[in-house]
SERO-4910 file (N, C-alpha, C, O; in steps of 0.05 Angstrom, whole numbers):
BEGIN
 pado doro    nc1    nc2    nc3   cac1   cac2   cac3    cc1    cc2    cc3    oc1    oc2    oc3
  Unk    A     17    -23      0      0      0      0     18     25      0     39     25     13
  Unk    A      8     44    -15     29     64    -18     13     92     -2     -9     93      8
  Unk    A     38    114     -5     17    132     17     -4    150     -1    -23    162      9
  Unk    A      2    150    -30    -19    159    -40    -47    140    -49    -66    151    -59
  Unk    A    -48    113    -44    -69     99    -37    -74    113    -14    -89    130    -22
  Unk    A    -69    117      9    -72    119     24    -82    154     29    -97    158     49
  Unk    A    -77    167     19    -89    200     19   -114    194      1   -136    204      6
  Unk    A   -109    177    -20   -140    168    -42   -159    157    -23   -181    166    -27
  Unk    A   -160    139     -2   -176    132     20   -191    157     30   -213    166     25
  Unk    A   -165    166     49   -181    192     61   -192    217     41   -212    231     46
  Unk    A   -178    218     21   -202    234      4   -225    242     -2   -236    264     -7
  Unk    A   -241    195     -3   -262    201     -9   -280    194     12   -298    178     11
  Unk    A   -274    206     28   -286    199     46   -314    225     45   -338    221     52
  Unk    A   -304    248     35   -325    276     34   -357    260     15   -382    264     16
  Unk    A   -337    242      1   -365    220    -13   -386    208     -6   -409    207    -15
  Unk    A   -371    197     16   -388    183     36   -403    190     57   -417    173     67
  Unk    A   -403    219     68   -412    237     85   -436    243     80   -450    262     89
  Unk    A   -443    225     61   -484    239     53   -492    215     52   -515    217     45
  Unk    A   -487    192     55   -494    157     59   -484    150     94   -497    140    112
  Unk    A   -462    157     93   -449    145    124   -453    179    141   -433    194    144
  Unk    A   -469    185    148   -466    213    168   -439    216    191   -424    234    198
  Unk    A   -443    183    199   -417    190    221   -382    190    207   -361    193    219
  Unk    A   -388    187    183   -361    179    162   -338    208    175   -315    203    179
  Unk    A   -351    240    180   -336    265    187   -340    263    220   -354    279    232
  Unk    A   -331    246    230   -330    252    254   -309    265    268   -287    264    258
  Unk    A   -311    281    295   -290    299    293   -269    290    296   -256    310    301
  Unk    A   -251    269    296   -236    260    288   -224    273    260   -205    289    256
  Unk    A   -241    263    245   -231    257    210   -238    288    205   -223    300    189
  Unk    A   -255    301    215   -258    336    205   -234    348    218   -224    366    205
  Unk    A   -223    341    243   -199    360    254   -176    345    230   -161    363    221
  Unk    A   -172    329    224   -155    318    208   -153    331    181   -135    347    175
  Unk    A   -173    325    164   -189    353    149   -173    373    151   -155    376    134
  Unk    A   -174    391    170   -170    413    176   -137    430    177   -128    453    177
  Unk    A   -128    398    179   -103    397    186    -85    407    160    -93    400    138
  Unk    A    -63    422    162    -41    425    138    -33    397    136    -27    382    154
  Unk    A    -33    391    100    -29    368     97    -13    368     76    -19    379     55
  Unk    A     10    354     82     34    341     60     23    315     50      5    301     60
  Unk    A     34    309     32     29    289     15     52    273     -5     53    279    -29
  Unk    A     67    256      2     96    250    -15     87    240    -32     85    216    -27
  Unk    A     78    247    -57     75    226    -83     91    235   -110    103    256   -109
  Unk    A     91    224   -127    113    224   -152     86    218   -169     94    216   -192
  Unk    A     54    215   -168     28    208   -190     18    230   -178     18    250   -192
  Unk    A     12    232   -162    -10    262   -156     -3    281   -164     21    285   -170
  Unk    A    -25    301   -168    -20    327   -179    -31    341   -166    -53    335   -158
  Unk    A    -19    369   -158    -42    392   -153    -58    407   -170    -48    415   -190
  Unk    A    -89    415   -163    -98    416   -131   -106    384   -125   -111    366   -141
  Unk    A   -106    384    -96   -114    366    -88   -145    369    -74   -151    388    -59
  Unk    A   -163    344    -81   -179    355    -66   -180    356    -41   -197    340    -32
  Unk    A   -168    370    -23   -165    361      8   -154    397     14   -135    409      3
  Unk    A   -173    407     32   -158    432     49   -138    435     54   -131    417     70
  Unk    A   -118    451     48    -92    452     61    -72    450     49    -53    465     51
  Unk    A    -75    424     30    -61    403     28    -38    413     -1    -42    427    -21
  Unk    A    -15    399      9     13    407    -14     21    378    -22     17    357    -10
  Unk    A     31    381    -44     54    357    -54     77    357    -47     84    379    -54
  Unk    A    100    343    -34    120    341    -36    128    314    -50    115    293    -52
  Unk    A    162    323    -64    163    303    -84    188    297    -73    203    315    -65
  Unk    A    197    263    -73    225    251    -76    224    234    -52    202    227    -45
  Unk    A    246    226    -39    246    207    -16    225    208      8    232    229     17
  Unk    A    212    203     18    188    207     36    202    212     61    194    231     74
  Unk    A    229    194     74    237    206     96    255    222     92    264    228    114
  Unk    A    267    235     72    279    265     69    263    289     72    268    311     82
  Unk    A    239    277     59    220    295     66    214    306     92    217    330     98
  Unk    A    204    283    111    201    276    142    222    301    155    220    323    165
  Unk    A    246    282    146    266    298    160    267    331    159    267    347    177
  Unk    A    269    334    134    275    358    127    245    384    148    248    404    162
  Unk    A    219    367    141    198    384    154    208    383    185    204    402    200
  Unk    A    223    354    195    218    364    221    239    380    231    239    392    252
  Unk    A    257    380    214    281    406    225    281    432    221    298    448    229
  Unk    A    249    438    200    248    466    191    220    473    214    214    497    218
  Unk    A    207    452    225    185    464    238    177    452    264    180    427    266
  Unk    A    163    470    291    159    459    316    128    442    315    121    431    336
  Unk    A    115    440    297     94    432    290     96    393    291    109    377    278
  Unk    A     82    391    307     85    352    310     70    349    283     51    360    273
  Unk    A     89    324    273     82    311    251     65    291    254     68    280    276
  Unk    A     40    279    236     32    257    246     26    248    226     15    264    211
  Unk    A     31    220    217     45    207    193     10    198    192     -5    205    210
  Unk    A      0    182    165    -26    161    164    -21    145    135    -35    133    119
  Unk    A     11    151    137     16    134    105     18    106    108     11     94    129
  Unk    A     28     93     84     31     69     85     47     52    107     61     65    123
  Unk    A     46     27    110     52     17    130     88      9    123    103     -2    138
  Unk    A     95     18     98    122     11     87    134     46     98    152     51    114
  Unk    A    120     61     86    133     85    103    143     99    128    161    115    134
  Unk    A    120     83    143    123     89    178    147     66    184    165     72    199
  Unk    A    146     45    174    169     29    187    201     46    166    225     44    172
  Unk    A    194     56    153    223     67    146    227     99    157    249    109    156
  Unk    A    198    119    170    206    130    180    222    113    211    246    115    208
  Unk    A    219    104    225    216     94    247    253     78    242    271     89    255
  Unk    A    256     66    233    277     64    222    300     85    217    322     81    227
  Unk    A    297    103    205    310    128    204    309    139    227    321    161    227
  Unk    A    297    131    251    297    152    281    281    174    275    292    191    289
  Unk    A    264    183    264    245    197    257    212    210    272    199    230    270
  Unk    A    208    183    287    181    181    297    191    184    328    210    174    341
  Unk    A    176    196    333    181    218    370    157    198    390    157    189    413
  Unk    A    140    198    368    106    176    387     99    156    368     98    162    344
  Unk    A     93    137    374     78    118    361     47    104    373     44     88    392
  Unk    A     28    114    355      4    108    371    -10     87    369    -13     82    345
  Unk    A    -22     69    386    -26     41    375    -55     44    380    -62     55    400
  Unk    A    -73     35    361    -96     31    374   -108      2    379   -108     -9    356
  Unk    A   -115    -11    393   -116    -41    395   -145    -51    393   -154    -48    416
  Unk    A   -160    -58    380   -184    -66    371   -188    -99    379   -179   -114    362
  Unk    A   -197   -107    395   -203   -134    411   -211   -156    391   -234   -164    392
  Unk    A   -195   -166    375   -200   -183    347   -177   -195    341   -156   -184    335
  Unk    A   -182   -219    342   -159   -237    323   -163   -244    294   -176   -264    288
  Unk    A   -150   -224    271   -158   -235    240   -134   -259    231   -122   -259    209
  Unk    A   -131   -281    258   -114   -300    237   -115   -306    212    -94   -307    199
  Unk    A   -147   -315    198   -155   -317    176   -156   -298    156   -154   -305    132
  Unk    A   -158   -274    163   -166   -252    138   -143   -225    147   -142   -203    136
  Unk    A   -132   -230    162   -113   -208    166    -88   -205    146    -71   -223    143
  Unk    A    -86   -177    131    -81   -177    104    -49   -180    107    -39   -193     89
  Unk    A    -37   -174    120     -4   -166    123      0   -159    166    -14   -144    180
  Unk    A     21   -175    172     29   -163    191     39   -138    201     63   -135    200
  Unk    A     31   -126    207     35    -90    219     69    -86    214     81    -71    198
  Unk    A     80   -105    231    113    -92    231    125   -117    218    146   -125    228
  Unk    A    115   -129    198    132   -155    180    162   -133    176    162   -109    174
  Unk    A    189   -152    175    210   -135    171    227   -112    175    250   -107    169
  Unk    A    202    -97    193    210    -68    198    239    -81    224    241   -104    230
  Unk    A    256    -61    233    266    -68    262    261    -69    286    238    -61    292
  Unk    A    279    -79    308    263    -85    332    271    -61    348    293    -51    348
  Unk    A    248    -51    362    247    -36    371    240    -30    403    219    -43    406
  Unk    A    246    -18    426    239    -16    451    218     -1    458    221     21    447
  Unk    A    197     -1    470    172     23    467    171     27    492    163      9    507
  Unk    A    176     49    503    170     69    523    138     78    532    131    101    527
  Unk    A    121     62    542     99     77    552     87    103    568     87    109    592
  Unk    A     73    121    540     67    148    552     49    148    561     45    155    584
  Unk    A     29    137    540     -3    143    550    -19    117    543    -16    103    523
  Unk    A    -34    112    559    -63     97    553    -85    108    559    -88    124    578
  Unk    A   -108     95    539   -136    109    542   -149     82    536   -141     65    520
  Unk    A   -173     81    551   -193     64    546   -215     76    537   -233     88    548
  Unk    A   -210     70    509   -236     82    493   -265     81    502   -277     97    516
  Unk    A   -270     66    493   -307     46    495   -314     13    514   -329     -6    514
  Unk    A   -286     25    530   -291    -12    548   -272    -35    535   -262    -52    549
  Unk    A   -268    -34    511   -257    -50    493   -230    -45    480   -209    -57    484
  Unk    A   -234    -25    465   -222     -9    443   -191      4    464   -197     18    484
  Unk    A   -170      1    460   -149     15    481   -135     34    460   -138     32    436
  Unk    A   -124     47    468   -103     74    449    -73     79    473    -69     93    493
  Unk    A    -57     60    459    -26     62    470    -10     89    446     -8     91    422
  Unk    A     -1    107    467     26    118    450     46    108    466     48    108    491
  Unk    A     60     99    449     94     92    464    118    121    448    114    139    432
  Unk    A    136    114    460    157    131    451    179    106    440    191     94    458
  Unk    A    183    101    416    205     73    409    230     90    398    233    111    385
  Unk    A    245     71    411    277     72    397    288     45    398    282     28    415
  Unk    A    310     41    374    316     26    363    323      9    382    338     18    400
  Unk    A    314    -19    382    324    -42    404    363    -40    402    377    -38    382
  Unk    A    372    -41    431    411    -32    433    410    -10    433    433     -4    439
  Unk    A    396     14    428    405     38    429    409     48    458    403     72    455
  Unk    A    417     44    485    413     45    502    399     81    508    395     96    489
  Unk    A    394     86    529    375    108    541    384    130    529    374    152    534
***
């Protein structure tokens, strides 16, 4: 999955907001709202999305480069090949987990961290959503990197 599949998801979502009412929840409208980068080499501008810019070429040069020009927390929703190579690069400050009470042995499409490296996770925060539903941010660095 690439991260412009992945901006094409959240795109159409403005689609679905007259069939699914809860589809803009404030969640996905503050997200919306948000200044939004986009690393693709097929997209073009405009995009349909508020805010939103192209950046073009390596996705964690990119990363890098925004986070050394700005105090603004980044928060990634690309592909699952990108976050393990930001994360890799030492790049990612939080990593947020959300844990959904389900085992998809059968239909679960790809393992979350197949290949990526091993990593140590620092516990910041937990929240118990709805009884069920949990939301971990850890803080990870590279497994041996000591403190």
């Amino acid at each position: 999955m690439s991260a412009t599949y992945t901006f094409d998801v959240f795109s159409s979502l403005d689609g679905y907001a007259s069939i699914i009412p809860d589809v803009l929840d404030p969640w996905v409208s503050a997200m919306r709202q948000s200044l939004t980068t986009v690393v693709s080499t097929t997209l073009h501008e405009p995009l349909d999305w508020p805010d939103a810019t192209i950046a073009r070429g390596d996705a964690v040069d990119v990363v890098a480069a925004m986070k050394e020009e700005s105090d603004i927390p980044i928060r990634s929703h690309g592909s699952l090949s990108l976050n393990r190579a930001l994360m890799a690069a030492g790049l990612v400050d939080r990593l947020q987990i959300t844990i959904f009470p389900v085992i998809t042995g059968q239909t679960g499409a790809q393992p979350i961290f197949a290949g990526a490296a091993d990593f140590d996770l620092e516990l910041l925060e937990s929240t118990l959503l709805d009884g069920d539903i949990q939301e971990l941010v850890y803080r990870p660095r590279l497994h041996g990197q000591g403190d």
